[in-house]
C-alpha positions as CSV (number, residue, x, y, z in Angstrom):
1,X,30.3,-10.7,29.6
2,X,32.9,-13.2,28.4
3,X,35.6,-12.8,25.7
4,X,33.4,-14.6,23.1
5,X,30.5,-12.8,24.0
6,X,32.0,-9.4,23.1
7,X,33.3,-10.8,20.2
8,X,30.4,-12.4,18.5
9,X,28.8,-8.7,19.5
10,X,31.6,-6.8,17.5
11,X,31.3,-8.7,15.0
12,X,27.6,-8.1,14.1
13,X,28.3,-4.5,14.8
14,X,30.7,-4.4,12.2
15,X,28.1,-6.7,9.9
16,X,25.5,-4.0,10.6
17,X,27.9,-0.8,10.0
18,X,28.7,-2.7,6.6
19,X,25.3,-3.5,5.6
20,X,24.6,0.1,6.6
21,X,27.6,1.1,4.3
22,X,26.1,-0.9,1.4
23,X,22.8,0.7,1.7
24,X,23.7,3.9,1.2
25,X,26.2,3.2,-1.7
26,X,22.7,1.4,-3.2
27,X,20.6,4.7,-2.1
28,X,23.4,7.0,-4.0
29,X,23.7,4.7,-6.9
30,X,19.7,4.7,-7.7
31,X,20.3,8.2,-7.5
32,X,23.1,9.0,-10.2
33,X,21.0,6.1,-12.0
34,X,18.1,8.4,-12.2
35,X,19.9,11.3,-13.4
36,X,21.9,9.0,-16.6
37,X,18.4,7.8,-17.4
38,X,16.7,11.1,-17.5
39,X,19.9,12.4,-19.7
40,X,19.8,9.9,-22.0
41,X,16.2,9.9,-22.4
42,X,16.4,13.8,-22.7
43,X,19.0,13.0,-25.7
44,X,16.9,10.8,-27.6
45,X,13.8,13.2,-27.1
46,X,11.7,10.7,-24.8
47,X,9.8,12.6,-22.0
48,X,9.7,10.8,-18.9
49,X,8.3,11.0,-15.9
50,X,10.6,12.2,-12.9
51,X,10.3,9.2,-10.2
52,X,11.7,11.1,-7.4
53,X,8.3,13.1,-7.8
54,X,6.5,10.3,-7.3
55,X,7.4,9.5,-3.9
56,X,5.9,12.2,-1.8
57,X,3.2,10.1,-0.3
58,X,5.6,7.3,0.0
59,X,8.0,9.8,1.9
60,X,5.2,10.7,4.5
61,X,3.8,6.7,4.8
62,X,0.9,6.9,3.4
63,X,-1.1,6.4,0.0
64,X,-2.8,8.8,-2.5
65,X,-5.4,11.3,-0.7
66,X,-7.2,13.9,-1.3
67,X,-7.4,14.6,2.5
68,X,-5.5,17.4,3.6
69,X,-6.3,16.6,7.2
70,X,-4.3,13.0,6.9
71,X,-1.3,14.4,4.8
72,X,-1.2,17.0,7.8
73,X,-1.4,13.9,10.0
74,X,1.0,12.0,8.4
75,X,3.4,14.9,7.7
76,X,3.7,15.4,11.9
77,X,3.7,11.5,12.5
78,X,6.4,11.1,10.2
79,X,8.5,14.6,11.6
80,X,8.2,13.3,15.1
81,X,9.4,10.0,14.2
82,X,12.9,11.4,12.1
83,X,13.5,14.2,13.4
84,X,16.9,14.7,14.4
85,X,16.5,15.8,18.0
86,X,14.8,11.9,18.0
87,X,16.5,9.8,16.0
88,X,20.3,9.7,15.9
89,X,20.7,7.8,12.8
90,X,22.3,9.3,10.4
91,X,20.1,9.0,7.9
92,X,17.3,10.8,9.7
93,X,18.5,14.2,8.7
94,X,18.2,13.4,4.8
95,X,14.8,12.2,6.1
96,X,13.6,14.7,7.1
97,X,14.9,16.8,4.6
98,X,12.6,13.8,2.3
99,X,9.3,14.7,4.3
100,X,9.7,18.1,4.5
101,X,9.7,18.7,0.9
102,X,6.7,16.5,0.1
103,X,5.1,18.0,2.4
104,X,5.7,21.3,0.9
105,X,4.1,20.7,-2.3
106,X,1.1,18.0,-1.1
107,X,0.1,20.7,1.6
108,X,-0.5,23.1,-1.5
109,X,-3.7,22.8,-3.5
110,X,-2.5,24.1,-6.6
111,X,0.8,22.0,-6.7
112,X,-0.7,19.1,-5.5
113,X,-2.7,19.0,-8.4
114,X,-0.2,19.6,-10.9
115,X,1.8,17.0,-9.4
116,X,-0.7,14.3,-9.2
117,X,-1.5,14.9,-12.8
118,X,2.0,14.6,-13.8
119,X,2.7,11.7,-12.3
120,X,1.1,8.4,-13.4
121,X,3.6,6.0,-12.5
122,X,5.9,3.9,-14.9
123,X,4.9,6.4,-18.5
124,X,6.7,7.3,-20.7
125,X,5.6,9.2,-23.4
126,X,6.7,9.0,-27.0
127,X,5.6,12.1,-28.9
128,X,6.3,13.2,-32.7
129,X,9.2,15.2,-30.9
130,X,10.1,11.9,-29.6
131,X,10.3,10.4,-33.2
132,X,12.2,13.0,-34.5
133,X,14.8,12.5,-31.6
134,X,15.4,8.5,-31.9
135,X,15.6,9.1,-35.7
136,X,17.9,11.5,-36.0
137,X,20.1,9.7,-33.5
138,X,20.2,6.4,-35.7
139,X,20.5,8.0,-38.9
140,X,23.3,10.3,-37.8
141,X,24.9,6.7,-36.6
142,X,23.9,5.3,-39.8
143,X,25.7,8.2,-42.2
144,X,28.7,7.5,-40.1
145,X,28.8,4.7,-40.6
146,X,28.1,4.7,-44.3
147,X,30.8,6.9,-45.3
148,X,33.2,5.1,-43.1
149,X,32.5,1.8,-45.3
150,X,32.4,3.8,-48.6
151,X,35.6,5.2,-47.5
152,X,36.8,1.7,-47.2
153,X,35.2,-0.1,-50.5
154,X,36.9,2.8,-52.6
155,X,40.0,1.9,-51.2
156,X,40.0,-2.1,-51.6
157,X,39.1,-1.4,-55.4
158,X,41.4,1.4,-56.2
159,X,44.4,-1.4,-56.6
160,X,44.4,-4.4,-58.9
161,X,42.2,-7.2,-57.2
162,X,40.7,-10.7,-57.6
163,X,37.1,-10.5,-59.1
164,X,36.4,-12.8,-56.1
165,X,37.8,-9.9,-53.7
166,X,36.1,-7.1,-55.2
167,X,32.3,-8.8,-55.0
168,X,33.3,-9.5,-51.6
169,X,34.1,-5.7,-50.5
170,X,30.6,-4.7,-52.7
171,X,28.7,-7.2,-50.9
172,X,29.9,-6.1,-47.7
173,X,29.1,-2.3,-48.6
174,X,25.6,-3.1,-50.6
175,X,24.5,-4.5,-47.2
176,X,22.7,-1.5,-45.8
177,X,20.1,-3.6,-43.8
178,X,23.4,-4.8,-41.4
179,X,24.9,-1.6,-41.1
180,X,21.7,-0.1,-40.1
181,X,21.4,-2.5,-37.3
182,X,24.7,-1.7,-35.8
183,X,23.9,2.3,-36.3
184,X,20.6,1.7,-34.0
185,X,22.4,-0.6,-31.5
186,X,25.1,1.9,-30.7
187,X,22.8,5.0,-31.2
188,X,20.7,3.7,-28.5
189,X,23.7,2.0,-26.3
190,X,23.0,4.3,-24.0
191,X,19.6,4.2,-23.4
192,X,19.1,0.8,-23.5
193,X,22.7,0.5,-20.8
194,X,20.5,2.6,-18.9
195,X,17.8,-0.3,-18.9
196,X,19.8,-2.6,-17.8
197,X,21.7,-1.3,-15.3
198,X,18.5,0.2,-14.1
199,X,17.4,-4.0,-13.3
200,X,20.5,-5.2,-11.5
201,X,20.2,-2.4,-9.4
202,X,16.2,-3.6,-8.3
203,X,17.8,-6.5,-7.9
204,X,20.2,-5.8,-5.8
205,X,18.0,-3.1,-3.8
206,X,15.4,-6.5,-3.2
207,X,18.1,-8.4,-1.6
208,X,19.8,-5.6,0.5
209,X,15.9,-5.3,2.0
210,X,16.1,-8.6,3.4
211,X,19.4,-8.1,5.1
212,X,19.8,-6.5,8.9
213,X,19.7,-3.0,8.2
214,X,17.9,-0.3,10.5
215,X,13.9,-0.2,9.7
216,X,15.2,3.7,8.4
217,X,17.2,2.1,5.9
218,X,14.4,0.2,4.7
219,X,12.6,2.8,4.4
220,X,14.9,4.9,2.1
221,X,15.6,1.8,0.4
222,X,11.9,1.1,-0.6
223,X,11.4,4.8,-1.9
224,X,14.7,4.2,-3.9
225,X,13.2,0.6,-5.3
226,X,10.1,2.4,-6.0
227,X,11.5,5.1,-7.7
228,X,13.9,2.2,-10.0
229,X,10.7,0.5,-11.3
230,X,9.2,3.5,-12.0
231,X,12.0,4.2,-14.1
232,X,11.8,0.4,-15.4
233,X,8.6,0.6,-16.5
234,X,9.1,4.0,-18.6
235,X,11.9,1.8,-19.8
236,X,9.6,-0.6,-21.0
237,X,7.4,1.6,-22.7
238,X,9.8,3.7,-24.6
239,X,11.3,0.6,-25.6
240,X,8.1,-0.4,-27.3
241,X,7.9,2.9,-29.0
242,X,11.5,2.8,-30.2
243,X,10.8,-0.8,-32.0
244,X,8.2,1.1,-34.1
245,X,10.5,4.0,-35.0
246,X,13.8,1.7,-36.0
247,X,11.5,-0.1,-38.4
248,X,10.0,3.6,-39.6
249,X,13.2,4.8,-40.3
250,X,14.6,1.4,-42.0
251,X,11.4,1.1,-44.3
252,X,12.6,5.1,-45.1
253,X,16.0,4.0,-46.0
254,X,15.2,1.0,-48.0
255,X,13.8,3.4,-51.0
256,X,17.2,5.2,-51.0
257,X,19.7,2.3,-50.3
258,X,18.1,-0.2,-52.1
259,X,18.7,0.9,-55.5
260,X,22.4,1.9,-54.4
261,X,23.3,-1.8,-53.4
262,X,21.6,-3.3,-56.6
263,X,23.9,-1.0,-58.7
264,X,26.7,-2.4,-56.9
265,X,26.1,-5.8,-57.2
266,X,25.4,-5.6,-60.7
267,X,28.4,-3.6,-61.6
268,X,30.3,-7.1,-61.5
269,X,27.3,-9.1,-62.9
């Protein structure tokens, strides 16, 4: 083999050990992902479901079944296939690790059913608990916030000003309506970060699949993009849910604030 050819060969194995590298940053990313979204989501009160526990058929190749003699089938297929002793890639070991624990709760009548209840892909569920949850987080935002601009109009007016100045720091207070909106936006940052983050990384797990990584990769790869538009979907659905609540609470606030900011606007009438 001549010079070039040994070169043009090290350098695609050094593109595949890098695309490799990329993978698995993109596999351990999803992953930390998952965890920020269920936290924040736990925060706020919003039960969602788990998407790692909807990958157990994925994890042993094959579809929804009630057949225990093809998840049997499928379990030894797949065992063969990663085992270690087999397959030197790295990856096979958390493979197998993968398989080995859907198979533990698939092969089981009682958890199988508890698990195939409990997992209808992409819901979220927004409960009363759920309510409560998003609302207090806004309107503990929203007093923050409120006393932070009281605290401010009290001192703008407690020195000589122009009449000019003085409507202007009452209209800025009076308006409730805009400092409710920045109490939602940054009681939710979070959640709604999560979301978005949550998109780039599909993205990005879309594109790595059509690079030249190891069929294994893939593999992991889709149960990672399957498990981020699970998670995209709750997403979606919570997000719904949460439109409804900020204009709950809002329509709430408006029978309190209301009167407030028209006795401040009329104090220099």
């Amino acid at each position: 083999m001549g010079l070039m050819s040994r070169g043009i060969n090290k350098l695609k194995e050094l593109n595949r050990r890098r695309l490799e590298h990329e993978a698995e940053k993109l596999i351990s990313k999803s992953k930390l992902l998952e965890k920020e979204f269920a936290t924040e989501a736990k925060r706020l009160g919003i039960a969602i479901n788990s998407a790692d526990s909807r990958s157990y058929y994925e994890a042993l190749g094959i579809k929804f079944t009630t057949d225990q003699t093809a998840i049997k089938a499928a379990y030894q297929s797949m065992v063969k296939k990663y085992h270690p002793d087999v397959n030197k890639d790295k990856s096979a070991e958390q493979k197998i690790i993968d398989i080995n624990e859907a198979y533990s709760v698939l092969k089981d009548k009682r958890k199988k059913e508890v698990y195939d209840l409990s997992s209808a892909r992409g819901s979220s569920k927004l409960s009363g608990e759920s309510a409560k949850g998003v609302s207090n987080a806004i309107l503990k935002r929203y007093s923050e916030l409120r006393n932070r601009d009281f605290r401010e109009f009290n001192a703008r007016v407690s020195t000589p000003q122009y009449r000019d100045s003085i409507k202007a720091a009452i209209e800025e207070t009076a308006d409730w309506r805009r400092r409710y909106d920045k109490a939602a936006i940054s009681a939710l940052k979070g959640f709604a970060d999560c979301g978005n983050r949550i998109n780039h990384a599909k993205s990005d797990v879309k594109n790595m699949l059509k690079s030249g990584i190891s069929d294994l990769q893939k593999e992991r790869l889709r149960q990672r993009l399957l498990a981020l538009e699970t998670m995209s979907m709750s997403f979606s659905e919570a997000e719904k849910g949460i439109g409804l609540i900020k204009e709950n609470v809002k329509r709430e606030l408006a029978a309190t604030e209301d009167p407030i900011s028209d006795k401040l606007r009329r104090s220099v009438s």
